[in-house]
Backbone as XML, in Angstrom:
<?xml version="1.0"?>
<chain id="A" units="angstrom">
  <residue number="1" name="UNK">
    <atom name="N" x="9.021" y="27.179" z="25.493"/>
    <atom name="CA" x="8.458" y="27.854" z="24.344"/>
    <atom name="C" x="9.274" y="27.479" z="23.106"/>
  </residue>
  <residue number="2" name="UNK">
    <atom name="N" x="8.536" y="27.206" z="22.050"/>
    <atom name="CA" x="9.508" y="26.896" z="20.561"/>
    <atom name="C" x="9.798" y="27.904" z="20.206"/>
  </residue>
  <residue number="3" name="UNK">
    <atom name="N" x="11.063" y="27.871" z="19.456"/>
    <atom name="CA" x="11.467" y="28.849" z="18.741"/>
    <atom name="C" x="11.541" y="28.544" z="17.220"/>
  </residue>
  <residue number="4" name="UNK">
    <atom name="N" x="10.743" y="27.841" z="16.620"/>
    <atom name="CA" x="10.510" y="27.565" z="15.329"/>
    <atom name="C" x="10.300" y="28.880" z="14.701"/>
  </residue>
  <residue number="5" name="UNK">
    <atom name="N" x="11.201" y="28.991" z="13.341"/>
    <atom name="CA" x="11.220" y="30.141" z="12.600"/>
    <atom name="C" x="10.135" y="29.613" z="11.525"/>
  </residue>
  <residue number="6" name="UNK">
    <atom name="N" x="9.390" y="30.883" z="11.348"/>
    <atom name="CA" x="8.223" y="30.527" z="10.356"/>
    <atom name="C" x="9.087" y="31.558" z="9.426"/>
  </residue>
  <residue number="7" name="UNK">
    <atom name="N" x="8.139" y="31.149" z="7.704"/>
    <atom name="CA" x="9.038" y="31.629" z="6.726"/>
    <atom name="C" x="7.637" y="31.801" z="5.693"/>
  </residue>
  <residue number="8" name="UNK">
    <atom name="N" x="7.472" y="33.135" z="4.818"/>
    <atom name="CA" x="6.660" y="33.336" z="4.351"/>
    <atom name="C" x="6.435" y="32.927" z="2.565"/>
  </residue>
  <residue number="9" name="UNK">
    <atom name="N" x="5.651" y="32.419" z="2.235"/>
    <atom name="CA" x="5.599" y="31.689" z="1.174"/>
    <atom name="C" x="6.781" y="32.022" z="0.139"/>
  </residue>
  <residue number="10" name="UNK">
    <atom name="N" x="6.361" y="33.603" z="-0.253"/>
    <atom name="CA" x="7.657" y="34.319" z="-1.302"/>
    <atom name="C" x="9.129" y="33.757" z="-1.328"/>
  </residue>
  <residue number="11" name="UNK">
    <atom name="N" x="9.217" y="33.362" z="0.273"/>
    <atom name="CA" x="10.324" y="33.119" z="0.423"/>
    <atom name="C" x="10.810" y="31.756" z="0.076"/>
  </residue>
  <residue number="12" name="UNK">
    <atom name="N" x="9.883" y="30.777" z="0.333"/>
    <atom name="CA" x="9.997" y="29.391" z="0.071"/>
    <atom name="C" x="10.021" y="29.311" z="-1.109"/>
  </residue>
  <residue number="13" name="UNK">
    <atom name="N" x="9.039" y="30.243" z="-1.899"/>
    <atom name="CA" x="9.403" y="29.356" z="-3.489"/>
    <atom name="C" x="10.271" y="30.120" z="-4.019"/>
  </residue>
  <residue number="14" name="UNK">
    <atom name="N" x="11.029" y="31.214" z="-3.585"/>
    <atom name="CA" x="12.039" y="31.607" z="-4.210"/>
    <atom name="C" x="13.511" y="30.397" z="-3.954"/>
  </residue>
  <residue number="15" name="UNK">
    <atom name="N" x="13.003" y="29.676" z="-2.982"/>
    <atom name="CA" x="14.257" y="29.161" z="-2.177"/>
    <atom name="C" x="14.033" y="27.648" z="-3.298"/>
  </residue>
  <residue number="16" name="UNK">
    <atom name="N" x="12.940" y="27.824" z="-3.389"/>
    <atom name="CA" x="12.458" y="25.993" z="-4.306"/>
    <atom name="C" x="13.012" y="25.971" z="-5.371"/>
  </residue>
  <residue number="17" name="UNK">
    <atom name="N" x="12.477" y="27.519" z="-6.139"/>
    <atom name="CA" x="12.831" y="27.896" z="-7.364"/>
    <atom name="C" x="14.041" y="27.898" z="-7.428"/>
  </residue>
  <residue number="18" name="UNK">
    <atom name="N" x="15.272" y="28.767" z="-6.939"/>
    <atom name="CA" x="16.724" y="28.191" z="-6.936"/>
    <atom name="C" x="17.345" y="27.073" z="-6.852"/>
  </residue>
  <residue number="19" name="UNK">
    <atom name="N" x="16.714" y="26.101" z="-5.765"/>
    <atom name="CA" x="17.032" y="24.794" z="-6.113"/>
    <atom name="C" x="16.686" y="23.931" z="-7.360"/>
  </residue>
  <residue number="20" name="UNK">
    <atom name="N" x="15.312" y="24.229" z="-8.468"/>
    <atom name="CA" x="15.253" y="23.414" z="-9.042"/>
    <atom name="C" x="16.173" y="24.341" z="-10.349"/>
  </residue>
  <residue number="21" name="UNK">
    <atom name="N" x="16.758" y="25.433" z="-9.985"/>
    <atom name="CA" x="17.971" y="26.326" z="-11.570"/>
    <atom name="C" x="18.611" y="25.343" z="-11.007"/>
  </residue>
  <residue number="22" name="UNK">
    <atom name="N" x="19.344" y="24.217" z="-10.368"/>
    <atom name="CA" x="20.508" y="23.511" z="-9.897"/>
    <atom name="C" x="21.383" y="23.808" z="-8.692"/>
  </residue>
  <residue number="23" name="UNK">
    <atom name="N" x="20.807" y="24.936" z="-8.270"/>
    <atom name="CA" x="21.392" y="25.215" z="-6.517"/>
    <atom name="C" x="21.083" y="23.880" z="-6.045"/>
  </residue>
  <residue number="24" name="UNK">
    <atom name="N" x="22.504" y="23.941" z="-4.891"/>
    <atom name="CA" x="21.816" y="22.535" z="-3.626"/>
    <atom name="C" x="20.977" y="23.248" z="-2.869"/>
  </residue>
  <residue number="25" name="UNK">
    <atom name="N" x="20.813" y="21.942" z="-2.008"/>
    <atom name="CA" x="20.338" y="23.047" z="-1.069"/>
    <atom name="C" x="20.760" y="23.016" z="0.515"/>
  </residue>
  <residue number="26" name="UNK">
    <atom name="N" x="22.074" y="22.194" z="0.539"/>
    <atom name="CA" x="22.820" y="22.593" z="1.562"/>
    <atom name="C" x="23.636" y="24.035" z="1.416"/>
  </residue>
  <residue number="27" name="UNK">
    <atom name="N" x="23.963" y="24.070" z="0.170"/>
    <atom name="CA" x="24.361" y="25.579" z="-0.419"/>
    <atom name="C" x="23.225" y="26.951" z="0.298"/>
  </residue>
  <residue number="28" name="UNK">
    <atom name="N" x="22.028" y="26.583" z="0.046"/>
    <atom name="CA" x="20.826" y="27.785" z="-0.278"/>
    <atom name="C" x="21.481" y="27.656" z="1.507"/>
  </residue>
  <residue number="29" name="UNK">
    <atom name="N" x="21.197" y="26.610" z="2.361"/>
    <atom name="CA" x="20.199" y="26.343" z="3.588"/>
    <atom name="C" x="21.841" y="27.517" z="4.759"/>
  </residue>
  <residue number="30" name="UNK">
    <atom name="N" x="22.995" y="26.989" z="3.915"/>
    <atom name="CA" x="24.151" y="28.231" z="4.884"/>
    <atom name="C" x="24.032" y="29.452" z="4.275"/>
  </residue>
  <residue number="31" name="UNK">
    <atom name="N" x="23.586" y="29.886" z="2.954"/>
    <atom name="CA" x="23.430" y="31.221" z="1.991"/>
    <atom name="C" x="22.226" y="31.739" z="3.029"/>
  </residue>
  <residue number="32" name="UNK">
    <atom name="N" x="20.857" y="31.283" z="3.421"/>
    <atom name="CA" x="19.979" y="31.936" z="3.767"/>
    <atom name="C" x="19.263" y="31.595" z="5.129"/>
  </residue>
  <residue number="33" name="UNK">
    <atom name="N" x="20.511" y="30.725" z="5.620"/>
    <atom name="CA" x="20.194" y="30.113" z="7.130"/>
    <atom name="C" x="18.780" y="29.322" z="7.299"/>
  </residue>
  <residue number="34" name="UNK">
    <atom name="N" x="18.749" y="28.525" z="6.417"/>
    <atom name="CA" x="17.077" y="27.648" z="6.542"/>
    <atom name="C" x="18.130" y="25.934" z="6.473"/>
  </residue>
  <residue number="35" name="UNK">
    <atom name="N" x="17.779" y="25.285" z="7.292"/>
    <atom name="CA" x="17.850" y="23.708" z="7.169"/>
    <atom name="C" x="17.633" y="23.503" z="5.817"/>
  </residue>
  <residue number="36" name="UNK">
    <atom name="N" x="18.472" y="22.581" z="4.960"/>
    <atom name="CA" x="18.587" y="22.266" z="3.787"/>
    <atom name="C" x="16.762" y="20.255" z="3.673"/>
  </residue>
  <residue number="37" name="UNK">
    <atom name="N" x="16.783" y="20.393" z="4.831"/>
    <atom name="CA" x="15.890" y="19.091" z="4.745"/>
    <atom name="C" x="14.630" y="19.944" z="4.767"/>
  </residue>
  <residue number="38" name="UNK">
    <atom name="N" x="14.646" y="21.109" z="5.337"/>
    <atom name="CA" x="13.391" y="22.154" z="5.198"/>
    <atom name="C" x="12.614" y="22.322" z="3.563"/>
  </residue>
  <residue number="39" name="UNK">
    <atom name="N" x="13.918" y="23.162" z="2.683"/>
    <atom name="CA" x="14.255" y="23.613" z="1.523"/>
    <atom name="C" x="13.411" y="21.916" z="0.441"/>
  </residue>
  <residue number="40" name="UNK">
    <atom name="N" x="14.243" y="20.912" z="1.228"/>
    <atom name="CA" x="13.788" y="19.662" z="-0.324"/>
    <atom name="C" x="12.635" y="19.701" z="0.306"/>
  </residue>
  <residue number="41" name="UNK">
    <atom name="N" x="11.649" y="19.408" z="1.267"/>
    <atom name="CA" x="10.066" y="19.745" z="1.722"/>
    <atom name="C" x="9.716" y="20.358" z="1.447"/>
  </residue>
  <residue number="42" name="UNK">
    <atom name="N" x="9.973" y="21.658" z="1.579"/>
    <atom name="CA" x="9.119" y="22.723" z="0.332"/>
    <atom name="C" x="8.639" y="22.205" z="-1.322"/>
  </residue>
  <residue number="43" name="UNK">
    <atom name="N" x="10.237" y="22.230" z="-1.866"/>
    <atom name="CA" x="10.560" y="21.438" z="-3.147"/>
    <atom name="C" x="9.266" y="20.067" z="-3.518"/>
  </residue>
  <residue number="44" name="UNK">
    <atom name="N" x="9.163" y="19.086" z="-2.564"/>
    <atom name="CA" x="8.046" y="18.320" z="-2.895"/>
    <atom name="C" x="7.035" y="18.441" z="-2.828"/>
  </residue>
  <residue number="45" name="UNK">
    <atom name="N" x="6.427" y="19.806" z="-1.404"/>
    <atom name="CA" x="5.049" y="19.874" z="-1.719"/>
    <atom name="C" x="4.984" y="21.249" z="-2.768"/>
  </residue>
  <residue number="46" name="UNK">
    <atom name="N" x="5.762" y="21.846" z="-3.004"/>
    <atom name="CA" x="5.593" y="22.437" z="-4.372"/>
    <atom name="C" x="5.330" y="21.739" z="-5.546"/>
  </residue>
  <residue number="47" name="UNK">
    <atom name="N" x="6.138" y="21.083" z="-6.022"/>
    <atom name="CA" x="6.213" y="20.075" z="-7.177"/>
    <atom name="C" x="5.246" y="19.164" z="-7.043"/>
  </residue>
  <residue number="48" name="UNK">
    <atom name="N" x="4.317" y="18.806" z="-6.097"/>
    <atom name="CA" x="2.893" y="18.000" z="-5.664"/>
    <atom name="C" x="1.841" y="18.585" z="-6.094"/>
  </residue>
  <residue number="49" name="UNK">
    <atom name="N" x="1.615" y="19.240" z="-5.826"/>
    <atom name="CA" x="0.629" y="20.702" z="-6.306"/>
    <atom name="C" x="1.109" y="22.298" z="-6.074"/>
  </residue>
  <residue number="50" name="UNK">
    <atom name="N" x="1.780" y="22.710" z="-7.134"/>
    <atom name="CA" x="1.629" y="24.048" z="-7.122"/>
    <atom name="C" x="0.778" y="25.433" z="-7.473"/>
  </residue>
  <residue number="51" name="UNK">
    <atom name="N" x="-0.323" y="25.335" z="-7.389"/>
    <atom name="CA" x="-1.855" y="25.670" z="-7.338"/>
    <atom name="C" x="-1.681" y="25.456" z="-5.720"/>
  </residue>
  <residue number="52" name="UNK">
    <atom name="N" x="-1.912" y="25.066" z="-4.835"/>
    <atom name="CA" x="-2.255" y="24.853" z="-4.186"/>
    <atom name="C" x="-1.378" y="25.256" z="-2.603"/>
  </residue>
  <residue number="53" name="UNK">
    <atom name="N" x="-0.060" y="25.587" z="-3.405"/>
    <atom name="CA" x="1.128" y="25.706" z="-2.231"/>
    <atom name="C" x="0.778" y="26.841" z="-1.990"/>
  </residue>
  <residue number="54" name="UNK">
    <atom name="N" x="0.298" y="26.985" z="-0.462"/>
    <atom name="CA" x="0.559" y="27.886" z="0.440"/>
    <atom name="C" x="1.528" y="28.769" z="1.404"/>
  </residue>
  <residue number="55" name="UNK">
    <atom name="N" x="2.706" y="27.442" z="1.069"/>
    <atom name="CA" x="3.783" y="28.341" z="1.479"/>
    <atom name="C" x="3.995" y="27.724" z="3.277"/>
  </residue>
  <residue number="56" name="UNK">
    <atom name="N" x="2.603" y="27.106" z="3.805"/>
    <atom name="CA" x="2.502" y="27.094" z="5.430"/>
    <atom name="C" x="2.512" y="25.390" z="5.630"/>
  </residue>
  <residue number="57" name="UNK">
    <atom name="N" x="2.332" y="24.589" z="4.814"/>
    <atom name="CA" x="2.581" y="23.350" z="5.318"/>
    <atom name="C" x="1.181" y="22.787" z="5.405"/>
  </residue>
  <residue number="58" name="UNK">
    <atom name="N" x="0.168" y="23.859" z="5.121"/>
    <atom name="CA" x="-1.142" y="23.197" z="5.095"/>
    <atom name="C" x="-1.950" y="23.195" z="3.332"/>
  </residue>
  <residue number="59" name="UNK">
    <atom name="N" x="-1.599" y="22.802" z="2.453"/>
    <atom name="CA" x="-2.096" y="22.722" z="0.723"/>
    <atom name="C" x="-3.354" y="23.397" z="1.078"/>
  </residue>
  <residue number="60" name="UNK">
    <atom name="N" x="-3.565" y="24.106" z="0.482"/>
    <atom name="CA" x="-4.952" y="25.117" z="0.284"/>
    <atom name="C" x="-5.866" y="23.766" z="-0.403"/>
  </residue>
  <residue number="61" name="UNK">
    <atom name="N" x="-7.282" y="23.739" z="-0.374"/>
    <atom name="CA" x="-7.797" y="22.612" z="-1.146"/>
    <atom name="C" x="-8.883" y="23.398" z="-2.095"/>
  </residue>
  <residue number="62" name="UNK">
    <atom name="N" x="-8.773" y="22.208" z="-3.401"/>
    <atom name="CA" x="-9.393" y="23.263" z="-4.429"/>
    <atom name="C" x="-10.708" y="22.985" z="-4.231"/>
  </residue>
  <residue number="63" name="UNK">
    <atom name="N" x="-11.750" y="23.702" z="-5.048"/>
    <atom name="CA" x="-13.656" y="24.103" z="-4.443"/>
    <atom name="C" x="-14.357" y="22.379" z="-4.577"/>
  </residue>
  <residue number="64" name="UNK">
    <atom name="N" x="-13.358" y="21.484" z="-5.324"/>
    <atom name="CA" x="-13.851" y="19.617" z="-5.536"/>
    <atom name="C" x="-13.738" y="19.160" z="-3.995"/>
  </residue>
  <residue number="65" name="UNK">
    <atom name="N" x="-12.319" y="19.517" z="-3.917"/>
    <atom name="CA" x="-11.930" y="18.899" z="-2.489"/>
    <atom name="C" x="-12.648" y="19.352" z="-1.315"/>
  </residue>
  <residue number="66" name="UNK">
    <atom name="N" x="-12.766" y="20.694" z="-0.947"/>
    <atom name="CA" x="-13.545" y="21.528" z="-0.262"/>
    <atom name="C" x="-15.315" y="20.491" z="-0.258"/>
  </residue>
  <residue number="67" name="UNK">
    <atom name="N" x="-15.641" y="20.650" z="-1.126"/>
    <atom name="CA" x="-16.981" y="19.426" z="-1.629"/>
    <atom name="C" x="-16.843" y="18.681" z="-0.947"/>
  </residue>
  <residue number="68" name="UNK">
    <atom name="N" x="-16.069" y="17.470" z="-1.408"/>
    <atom name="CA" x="-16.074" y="16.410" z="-0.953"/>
    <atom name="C" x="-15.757" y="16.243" z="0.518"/>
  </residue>
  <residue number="69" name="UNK">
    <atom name="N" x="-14.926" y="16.949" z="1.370"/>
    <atom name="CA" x="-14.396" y="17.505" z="2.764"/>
    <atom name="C" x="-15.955" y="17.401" z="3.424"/>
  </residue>
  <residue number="70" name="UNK">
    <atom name="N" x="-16.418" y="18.336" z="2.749"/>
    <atom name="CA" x="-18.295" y="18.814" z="3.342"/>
    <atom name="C" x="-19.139" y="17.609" z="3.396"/>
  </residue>
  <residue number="71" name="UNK">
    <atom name="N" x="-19.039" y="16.376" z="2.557"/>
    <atom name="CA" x="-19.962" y="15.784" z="2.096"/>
    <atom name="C" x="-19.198" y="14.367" z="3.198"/>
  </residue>
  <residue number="72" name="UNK">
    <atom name="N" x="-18.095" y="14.476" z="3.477"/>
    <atom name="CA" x="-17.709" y="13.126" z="4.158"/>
    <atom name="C" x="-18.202" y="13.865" z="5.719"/>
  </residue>
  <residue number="73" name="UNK">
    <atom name="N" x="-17.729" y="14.506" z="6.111"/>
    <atom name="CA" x="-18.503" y="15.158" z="7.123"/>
    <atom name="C" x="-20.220" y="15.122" z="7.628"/>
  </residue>
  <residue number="74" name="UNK">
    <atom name="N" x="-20.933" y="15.394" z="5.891"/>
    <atom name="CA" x="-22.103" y="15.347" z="6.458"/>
    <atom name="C" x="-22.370" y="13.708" z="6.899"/>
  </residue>
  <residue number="75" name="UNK">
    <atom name="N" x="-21.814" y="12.907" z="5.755"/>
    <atom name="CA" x="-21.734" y="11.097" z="6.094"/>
    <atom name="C" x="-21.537" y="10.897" z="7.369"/>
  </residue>
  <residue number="76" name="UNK">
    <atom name="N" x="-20.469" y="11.718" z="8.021"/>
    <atom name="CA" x="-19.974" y="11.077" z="8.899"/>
    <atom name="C" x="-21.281" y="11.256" z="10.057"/>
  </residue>
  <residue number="77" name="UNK">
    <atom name="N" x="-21.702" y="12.780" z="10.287"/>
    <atom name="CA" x="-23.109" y="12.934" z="11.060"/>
    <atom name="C" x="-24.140" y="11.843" z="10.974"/>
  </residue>
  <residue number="78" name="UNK">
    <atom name="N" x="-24.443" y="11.967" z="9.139"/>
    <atom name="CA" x="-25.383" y="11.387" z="9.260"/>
    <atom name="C" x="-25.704" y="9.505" z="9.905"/>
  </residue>
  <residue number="79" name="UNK">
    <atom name="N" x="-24.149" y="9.128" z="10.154"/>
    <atom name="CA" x="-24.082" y="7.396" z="10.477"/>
    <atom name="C" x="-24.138" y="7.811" z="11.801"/>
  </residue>
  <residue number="80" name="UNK">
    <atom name="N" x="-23.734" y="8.272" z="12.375"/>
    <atom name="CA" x="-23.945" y="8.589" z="14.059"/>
    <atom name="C" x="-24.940" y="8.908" z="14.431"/>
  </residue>
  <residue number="81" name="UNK">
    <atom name="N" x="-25.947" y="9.575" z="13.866"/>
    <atom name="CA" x="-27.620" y="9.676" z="13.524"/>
    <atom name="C" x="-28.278" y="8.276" z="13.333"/>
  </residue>
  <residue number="82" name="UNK">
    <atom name="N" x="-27.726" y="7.608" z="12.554"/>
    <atom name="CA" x="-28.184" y="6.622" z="12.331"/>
    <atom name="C" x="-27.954" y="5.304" z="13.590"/>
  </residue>
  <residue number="83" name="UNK">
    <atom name="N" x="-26.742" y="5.498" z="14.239"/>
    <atom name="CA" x="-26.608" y="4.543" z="14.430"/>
    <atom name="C" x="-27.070" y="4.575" z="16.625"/>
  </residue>
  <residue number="84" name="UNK">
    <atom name="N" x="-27.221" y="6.193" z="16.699"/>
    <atom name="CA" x="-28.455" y="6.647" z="17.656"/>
    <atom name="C" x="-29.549" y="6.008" z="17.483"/>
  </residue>
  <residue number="85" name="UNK">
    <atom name="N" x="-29.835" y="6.554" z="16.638"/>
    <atom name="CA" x="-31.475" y="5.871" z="16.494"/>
    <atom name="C" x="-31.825" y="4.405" z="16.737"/>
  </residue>
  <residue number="86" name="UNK">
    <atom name="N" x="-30.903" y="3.923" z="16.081"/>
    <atom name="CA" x="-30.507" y="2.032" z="16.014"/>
    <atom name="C" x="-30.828" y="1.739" z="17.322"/>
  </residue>
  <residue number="87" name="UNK">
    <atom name="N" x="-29.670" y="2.644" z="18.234"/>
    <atom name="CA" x="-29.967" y="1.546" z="19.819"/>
    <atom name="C" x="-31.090" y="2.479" z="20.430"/>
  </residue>
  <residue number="88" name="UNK">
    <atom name="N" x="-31.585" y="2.895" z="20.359"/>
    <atom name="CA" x="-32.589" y="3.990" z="20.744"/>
    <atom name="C" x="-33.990" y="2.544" z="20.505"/>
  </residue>
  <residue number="89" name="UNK">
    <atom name="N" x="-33.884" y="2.416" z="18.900"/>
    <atom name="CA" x="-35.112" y="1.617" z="18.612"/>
    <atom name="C" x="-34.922" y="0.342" z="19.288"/>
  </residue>
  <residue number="90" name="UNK">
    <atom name="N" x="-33.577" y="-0.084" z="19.728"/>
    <atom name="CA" x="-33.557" y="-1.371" z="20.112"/>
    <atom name="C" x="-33.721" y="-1.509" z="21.741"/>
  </residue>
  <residue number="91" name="UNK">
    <atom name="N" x="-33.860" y="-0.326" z="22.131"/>
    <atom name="CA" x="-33.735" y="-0.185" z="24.085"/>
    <atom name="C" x="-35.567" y="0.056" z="23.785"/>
  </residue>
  <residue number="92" name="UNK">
    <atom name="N" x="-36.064" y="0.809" z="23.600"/>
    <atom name="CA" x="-37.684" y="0.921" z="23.515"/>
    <atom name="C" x="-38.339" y="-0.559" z="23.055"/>
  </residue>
  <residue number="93" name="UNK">
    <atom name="N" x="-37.912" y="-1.258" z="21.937"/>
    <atom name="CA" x="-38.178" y="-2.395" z="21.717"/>
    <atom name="C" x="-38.092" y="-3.336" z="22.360"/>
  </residue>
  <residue number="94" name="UNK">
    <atom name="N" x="-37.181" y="-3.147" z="23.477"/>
    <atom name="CA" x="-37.092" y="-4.216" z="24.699"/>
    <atom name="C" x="-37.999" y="-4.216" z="25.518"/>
  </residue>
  <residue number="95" name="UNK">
    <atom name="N" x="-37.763" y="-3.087" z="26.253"/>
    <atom name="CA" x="-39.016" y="-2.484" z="26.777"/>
    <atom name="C" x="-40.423" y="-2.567" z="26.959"/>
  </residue>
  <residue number="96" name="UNK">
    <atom name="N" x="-40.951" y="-3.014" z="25.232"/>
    <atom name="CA" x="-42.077" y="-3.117" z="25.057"/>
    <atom name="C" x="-42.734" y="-4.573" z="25.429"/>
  </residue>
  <residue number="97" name="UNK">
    <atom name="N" x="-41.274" y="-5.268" z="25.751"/>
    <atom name="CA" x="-41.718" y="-6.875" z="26.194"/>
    <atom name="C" x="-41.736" y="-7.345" z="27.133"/>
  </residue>
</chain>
């Protein structure tokens, strides 16, 4: 069983936020017992999009991205639809000879 400590957003960007006043963050990571390689990962996907930081390692996506997510999806159905049908028409077409 893992024993990975999960850590709740508040906490991360308070921990980000101190590092970017000029804390290290081998300093923060013995001050508040978190891995200091944890702390600069936060730090970048904060500073990547902060709108978007969740705090969990998964970026929330904004209502464009969400869109576009939906629309490669439906693509993706719709070529596998397509490409059914393809050998579908090409096994009956044999068939017919």
């Amino acid at each position: 069983m893992s024993k990975t400590k999960r850590y709740d957003k508040d906490f991360k960007i308070m921990l980000v936020e101190l590092m970017l006043s000029g804390q290290r963050a081998e300093d923060l990571g013995k001050e508040y017992g978190v891995h200091p390689a944890s702390i600069r990962s936060w730090k970048r996907t904060y500073l990547s999009n902060r709108e978007s930081f969740t705090g969990s390692g998964t970026p929330s996506l904004t209502p464009e991205q969400k869109e576009i997510k939906a629309l490669k999806k439906q693509l993706r159905n719709a070529e596998i639809e397509r490409d059914i049908l393809k050998k579908a028409v090409s096994i009956f077409s044999k068939s017919d000879n």
